[in-house]
C-alpha angles and dihedrals in degrees: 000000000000128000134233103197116128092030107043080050109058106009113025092068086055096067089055089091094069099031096056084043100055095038096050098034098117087052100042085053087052091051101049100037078052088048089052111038095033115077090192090055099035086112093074091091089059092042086052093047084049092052098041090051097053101048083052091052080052099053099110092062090041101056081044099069122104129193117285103151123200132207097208096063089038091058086046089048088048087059104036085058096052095049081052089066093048094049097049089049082049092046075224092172090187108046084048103061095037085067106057104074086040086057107048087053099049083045089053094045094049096052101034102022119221101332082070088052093051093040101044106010109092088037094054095042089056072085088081086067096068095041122111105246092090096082095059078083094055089102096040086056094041087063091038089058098041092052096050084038085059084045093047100041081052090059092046091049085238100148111221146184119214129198112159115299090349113091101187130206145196092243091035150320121268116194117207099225129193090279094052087053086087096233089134092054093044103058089040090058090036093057098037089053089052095046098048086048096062088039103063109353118088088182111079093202092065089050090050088040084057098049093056091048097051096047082055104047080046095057085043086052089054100043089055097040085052093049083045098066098033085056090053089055103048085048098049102040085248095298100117118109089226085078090062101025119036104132094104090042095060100054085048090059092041084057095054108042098028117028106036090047088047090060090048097046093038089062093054099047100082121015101178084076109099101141132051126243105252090050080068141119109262100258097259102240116220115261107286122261118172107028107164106136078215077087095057094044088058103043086051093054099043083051099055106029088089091069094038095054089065086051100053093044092050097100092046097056095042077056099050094044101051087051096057126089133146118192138183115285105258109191116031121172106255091004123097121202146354086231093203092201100053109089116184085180145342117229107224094240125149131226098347109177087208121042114170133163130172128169112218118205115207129210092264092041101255106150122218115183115202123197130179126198113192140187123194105185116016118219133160115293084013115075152107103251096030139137109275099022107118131174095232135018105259103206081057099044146031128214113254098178135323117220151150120254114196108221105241091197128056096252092157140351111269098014112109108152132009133198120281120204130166124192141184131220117242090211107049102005090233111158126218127185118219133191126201148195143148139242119199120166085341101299111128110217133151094211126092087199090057092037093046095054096034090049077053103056097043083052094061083049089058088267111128094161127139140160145168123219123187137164118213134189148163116271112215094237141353092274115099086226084059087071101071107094090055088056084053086061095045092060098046103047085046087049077047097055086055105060 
């Protein structure tokens, strides 16, 4: 068995910057277009810079290591990459970037065993920090805010009225949206106090201890800065500017009542530190036992196959989307049309790469509009089963009632119910029956869940295929009984199709 001694110590580690680049481009470009456009992430950048210096405080043990490869993170790797593959067909964002830092971990441990993990892991792990799962929180805080802000208005003499996220006063209401909830503040606090742990700190309890102080002094911040603000307003009768425009004034509050007592607390939490990580001495690695570099050839790969499979699909599923191309049923047996300028109803639906509508008339004038909203190739932000894409516009229309309707007729293998919605107009009040399904790689399902991992799946095969069909039509009155006669339709011009 051959060696890897010299190399792997000075050099290999050195490979690791365009290897962890190219693997994880998709997710880094994720990562940084997230960082830019989202307020509430724009601390990403700073979480990255964190990350980068300390590893560069670390180099020396780093450049130290020497390959001691290990079978237990190389199966994980194996599985967190796979996961990875699932979760990039799925456009999954935040399964994806919570496995980058996972990966490169898992990649590092397998190669260099546990003195990778000592020297880079909680760096790399400060990563968690900038990833979108935060704010999941942001309604627990809301209610957490709201409840010490009714605590805190008592104690001013400030009478209030609460109903969920609305404190109402005698001079206005102020609702605590999600931006008001502190998450921002939170995961700032929460990384500089982890940072500053492994910068400074050897014992891990006073990082930790850290941490927990800090998530506390940053919900504090936010209570007062929402009182704050609540307290201008009563004042003022709700003329001062702080009621529109409070976003400097938080950060100054979070300086004041976070920050400043954090520096004084963190230098008091372990006081057997008196050097910083990177003085000192390279983490001295266990003598090496397996050193092949054939370890480090397969952790690499496994790392970086989940970004080269898209590659190599790419042609086929340029080939498959440019040959496919539904279109509107042109000739049905008793219905005339499809009429393309009569619209009954628009599903709210972005970037679709096929939009096409057509009213059909039947003999007895029963009118069945079909639309049909396609997707050749799914990307994020442009896909089939995706945030923001909705079945009808809700500032046109309300939700009367969401349900299942068995197909009482074989209108296509596999398809045995669709989704029924029906929906009113604000304006008019006028109600309209729909009926939905989905069609992904040509298999027909009702449900997002189905069409979300099937659509996955194709994707992995070089399929990126995806479509929306619904029928819509008027309903005689407000009532969903009223509605009969439309589902009536729907079964016949879908009996029709069939013919």
């Amino acid at each position: 068995m051959h060696t890897v001694t010299g190399y792997s110590r000075q050099y290999l580690w050195l490979l690791t910057v365009p290897l962890l680049v190219f693997g994880l481009w998709a997710e880094w470009q994720t990562f940084f277009s997230l960082w830019y456009d989202s307020i509430i992430y724009n601390h990403g950048f700073l979480v990255l810079a964190g990350t980068l210096f300390l590893l560069y405080l670390r180099r020396e043990s780093l450049a130290k290591l020497r390959i001691n490869a290990s079978p237990l993170p190389l199966f994980l790797l194996a599985g967190a990459s796979v996961v990875l593959l699932l979760s990039q067909a799925a456009d999954i964002r935040v399964f994806r970037l919570l496995l980058v830092p996972v990966l490169v971990i898992f990649w590092g441990w397998s190669i260099w065993g546990k003195g990778f993990l000592k020297a880079a892991g909680g760096p790399i792990m400060l990563l968690i920090f900038a990833v979108p799962v935060w704010d999941d929180l942001s309604p627990l805080l809301q209610h957490i805010t709201v409840f010490f802000n009714n605590i805190f208005l008592q104690l001013a003499g400030i009478q209030a009225t609460i109903k969920e996220f609305y404190i109402m006063l005698e001079v206005g209401t102020f609702l605590v949206e999600d931006g008001c909830s502190g998450v921002r503040y939170l995961m700032v606090a929460l990384f500089l106090a982890s940072f500053y742990g492994q910068l400074h700190y050897r014992s891990y309890m006073a990082t930790v201890q850290l941490v927990l102080i800090s998530a506390l002094l940053s919900m504090l911040a936010n209570w007062i800065r929402v009182f704050g603000i609540i307290a201008a307003g009563h004042y003022t009768n709700m003329e001062t500017s702080l009621v529109e425009d409070h976003e400097l004034f938080g950060w100054v509050v979070f300086v004041i009542f976070t920050l400043v007592p954090l520096f004084y607390i963190s230098g008091k939490l372990d006081g057997t530190s008196s050097e910083k990580y990177g003085n000192t001495n390279p983490i001295d690695s266990p003598a090496p036992k397996r050193t092949s570099p054939t370890w480090p050839v397969i952790a690499s790969a496994l790392l970086i196959w989940p970004a080269l499979v898209p590659l190599a699909l790419h042609a086929k599923t340029e080939r498959v989307a440019r040959s496919w191309s539904p279109s509107l049923f042109e000739s049905i047996p008793g219905w005339q049309g499809p009429l393309k300028h009569a619209n009954i109803w628009r599903p709210d639906y972005k970037k679709p790469d096929i939009d096409l509508s057509g009213v059909y008339v039947s003999n007895n004038l029963q009118q069945v509009q079909l639309q049909i909203i396609g997707y050749r190739m799914q990307t994020q932000d442009k896909e089939l089963i995706g945030y923001g894409n909705e079945l009808f516009d809700r500032e046109d229309w309300q939700l009367v009632s969401q349900s299942h309707q068995q197909l009482d007729i074989n209108y296509s293998t596999g398809l045995e119910s669709v989704n029924e919605t029906i929906v009113r107009r604000r304006e008019s009040g006028e109600q309209i029956v729909i009926w939905s399904w989905f069609d992904v790689g040509d298999t027909l399902t009702n449900s997002r869940v189905k069409a979300k991992i099937t659509g996955s799946l194709n994707k992995i095969t070089g399929d990126s295929r995806g479509a929306l069909w619904a029928l819509a039509g008027r309903c005689e009155g407000e009532e969903i009984a009223d509605c009969d006669q439309q589902r009536i339709a729907f079964s016949q011009f879908l009996e029709s199709v069939q013919r």
